[in-house]
C-alpha positions in Angstrom: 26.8 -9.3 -13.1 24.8 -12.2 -11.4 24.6 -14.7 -13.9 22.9 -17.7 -12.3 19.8 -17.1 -14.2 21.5 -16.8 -17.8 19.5 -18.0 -20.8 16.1 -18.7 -18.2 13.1 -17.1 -19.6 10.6 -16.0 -16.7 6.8 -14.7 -17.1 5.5 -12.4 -14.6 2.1 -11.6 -14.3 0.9 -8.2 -12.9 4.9 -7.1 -13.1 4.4 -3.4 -14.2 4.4 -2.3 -10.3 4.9 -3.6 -7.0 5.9 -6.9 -5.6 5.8 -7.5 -9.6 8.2 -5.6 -10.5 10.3 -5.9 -7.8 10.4 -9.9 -8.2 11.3 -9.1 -12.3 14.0 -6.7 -11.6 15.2 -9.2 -9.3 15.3 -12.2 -12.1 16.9 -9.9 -14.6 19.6 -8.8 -12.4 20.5 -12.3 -12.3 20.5 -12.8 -15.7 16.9 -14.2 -17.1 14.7 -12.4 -19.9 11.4 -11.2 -18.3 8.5 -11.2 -19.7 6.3 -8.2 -17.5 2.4 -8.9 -18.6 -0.3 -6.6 -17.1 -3.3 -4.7 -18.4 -1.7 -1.6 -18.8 0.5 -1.3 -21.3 1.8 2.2 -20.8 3.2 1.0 -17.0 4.2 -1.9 -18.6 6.6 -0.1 -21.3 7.9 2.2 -18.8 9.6 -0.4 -16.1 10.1 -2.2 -19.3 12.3 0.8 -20.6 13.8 1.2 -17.2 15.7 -1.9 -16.7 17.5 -3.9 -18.9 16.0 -8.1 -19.7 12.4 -6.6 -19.4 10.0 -7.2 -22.1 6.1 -5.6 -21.8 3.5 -7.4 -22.8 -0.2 -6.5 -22.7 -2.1 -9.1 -21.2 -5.4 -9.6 -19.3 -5.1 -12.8 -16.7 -8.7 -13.1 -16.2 -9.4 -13.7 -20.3 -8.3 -17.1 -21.5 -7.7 -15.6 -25.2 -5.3 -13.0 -24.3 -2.9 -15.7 -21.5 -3.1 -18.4 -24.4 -1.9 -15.5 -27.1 -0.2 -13.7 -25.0 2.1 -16.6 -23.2 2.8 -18.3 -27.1 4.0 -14.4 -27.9 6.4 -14.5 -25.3 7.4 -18.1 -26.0 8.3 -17.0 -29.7 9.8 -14.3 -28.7 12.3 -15.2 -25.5 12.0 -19.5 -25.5 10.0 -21.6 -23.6 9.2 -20.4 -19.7 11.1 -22.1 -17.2 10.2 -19.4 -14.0 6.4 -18.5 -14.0 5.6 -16.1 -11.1 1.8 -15.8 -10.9 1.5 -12.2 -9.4 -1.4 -10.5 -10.7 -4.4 -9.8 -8.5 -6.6 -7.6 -7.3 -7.4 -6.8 -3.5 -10.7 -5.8 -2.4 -12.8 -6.1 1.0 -16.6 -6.0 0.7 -18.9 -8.3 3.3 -21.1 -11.5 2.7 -24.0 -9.3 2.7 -22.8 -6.3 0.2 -21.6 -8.5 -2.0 -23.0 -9.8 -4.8 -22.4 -13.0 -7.9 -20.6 -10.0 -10.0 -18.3 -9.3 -7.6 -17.2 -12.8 -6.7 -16.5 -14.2 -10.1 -14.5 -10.9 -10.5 -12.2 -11.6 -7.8 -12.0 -15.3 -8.3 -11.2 -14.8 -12.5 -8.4 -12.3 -11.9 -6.6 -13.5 -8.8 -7.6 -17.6 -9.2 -8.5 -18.4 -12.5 -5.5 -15.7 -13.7 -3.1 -18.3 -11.9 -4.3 -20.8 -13.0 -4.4 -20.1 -16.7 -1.1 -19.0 -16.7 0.4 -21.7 -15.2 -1.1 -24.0 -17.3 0.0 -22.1 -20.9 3.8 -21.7 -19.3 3.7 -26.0 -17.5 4.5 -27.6 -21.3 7.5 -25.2 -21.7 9.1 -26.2 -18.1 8.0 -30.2 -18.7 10.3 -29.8 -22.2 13.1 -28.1 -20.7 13.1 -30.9 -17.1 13.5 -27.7 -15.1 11.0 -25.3 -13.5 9.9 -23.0 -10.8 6.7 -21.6 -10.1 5.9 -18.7 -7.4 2.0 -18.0 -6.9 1.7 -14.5 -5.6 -0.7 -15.0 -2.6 -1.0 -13.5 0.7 -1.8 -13.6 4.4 -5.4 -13.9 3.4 -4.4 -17.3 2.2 -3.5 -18.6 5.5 -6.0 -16.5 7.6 -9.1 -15.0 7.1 -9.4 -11.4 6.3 -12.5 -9.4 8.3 -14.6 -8.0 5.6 -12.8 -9.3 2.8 -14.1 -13.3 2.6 -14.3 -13.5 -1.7 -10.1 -12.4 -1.4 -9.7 -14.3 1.4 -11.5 -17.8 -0.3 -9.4 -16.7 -3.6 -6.0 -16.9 -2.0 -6.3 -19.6 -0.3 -7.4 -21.0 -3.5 -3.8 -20.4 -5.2 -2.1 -21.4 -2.3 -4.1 -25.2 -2.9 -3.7 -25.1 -6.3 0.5 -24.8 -5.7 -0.2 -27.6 -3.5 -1.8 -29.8 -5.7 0.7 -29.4 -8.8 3.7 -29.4 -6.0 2.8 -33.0 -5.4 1.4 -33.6 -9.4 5.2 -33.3 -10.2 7.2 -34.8 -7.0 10.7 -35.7 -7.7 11.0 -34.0 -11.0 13.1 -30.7 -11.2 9.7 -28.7 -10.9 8.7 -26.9 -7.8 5.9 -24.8 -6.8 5.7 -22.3 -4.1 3.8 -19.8 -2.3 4.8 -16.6 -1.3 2.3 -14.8 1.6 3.1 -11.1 2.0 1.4 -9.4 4.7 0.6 -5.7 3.6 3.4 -4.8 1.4 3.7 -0.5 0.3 2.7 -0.7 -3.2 -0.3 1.2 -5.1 -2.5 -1.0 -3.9 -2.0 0.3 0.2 -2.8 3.8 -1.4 -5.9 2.3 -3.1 -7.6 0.2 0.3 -6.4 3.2 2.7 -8.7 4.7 0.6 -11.7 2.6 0.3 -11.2 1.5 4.1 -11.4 5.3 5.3 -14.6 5.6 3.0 -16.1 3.1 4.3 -15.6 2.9 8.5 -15.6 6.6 8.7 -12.3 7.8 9.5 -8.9 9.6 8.1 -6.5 8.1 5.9 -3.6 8.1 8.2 -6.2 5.8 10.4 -7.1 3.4 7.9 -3.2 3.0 6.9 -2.0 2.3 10.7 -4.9 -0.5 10.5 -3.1 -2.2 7.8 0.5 -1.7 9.2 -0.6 -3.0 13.0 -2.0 -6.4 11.2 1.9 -6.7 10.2 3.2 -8.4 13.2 6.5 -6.1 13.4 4.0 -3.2 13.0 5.3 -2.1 9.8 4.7 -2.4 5.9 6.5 -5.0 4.3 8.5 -3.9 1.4 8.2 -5.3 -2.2 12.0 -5.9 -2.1 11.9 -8.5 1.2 9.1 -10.4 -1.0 11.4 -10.5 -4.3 14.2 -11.8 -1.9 12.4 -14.5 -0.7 11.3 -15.2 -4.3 15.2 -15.1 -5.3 16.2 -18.3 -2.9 12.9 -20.0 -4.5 14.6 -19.6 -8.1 18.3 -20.3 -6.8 20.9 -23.0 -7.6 19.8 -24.9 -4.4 16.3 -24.4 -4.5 15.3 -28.0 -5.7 14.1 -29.1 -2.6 12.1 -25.8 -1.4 8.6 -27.3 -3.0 5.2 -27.1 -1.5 5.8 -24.6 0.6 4.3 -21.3 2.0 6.4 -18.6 3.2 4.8 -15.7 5.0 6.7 -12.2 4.8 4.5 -10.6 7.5 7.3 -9.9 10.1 6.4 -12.7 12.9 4.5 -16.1 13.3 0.4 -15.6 11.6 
């Protein structure tokens, strides 16, 4: 067994499914106690139940309360959180002009502010223990703009200036703050946009999923297994000096 990550405690949010659960199988297999948090509690239980070092825990990123209660829970529970991987999100396209205040604050509480909070209840836990590492979950959209999708586009670029404002907050201590930048990645949430996108330009499903797979520049979907390997050198033995950074998973130069 892969033992490098023995006696870490990691937090991932939104790590019932996906690039989520794919990043906390990959800490557990080396050894750390996860902490999965997600709205769902039933999805949560269930990956929780399916590999060993996984722990579900309800939580709602976009509700100060339940982070603050939810992150001290954890803490209790597993010791303070020395790998925070901000993950949860939502992805959803809707124009300047369709969209209204509602939907805005909606995307920039669960994607943005959901960082942010949770970074800031699991910080105090890495600045006791002099050792930390923090992945924020973003995406292309944070390094390009999205058509059609400029509230997701503005939140992920958001996260991705937040990492870069604590990376340089804690220079030169054992702390480090990344970004990773998936293009789009075959989890539920292709299924939900092909969706929405074929609802809303008029064509077939199989359409609106080649849209997504041509933006990739290798012209296919990215797996949520090439984003937890990238994730895995970020939270390695010789990962002290990867800090600040934003790696894009999108098969070629954005």
């Amino acid at each position: 067994m892969d033992t490098q990550l023995q006696g870490r405690h990691a937090l991932v949010t939104g790590g019932g499914t996906g690039i989520g659960l794919a990043i906390a199988q990959m800490l557990a297999g080396r050894g750390a106690q996860v902490t999965i948090t997600g709205r769902r509690a039933d999805v949560l239980s269930d990956a929780a139940a399916a590999t060993p070092g996984l722990h579900a825990l309800a939580m709602d990123v976009a509700d100060e309360a339940s982070v603050v209660e939810g992150t001290a829970k954890a803490v209790a529970a597993r010791g303070p959180v020395t790998i925070c991987v901000a993950n949860a999100g939502i992805a959803e396209g809707k124009s300047m002009a369709k969209m209204d205040l509602a939907f805005w604050r909606k995307m920039m509480a669960i994607n943005l502010d959901g960082a942010y909070l949770t970074v800031r209840e699991c910080l105090p836990g890495m600045l006791a223990e002099g050792w930390g590492r923090t992945l924020f979950v973003s995406s292309i959209a944070g390094i390009k703009g999205l058509k059609g999708a400029p509230a997701y586009t503005a939140s992920k670029h958001g996260m991705i200036g937040l990492m870069r404002g604590l990376s340089e907050d804690y220079l030169g201590s054992d702390l480090t703050f990344n970004a990773l930048c998936p293009g789009y990645t075959d989890t539920d949430i292709i299924a939900r946009n092909t969706q929405s996108i074929a609802a809303r330009a008029g064509i077939d499903t199989d359409q609106a999923r080649n849209m997504m797979v041509k933006t990739n520049r290798h012209k296919r979907l990215i797996t949520a297994d090439e984003v937890a390997a990238v994730a895995a050198l970020l939270v390695g033995p010789q990962s002290s000096s990867l800090n600040g950074q934003v790696y894009e998973i999108a098969g070629g130069q954005m």
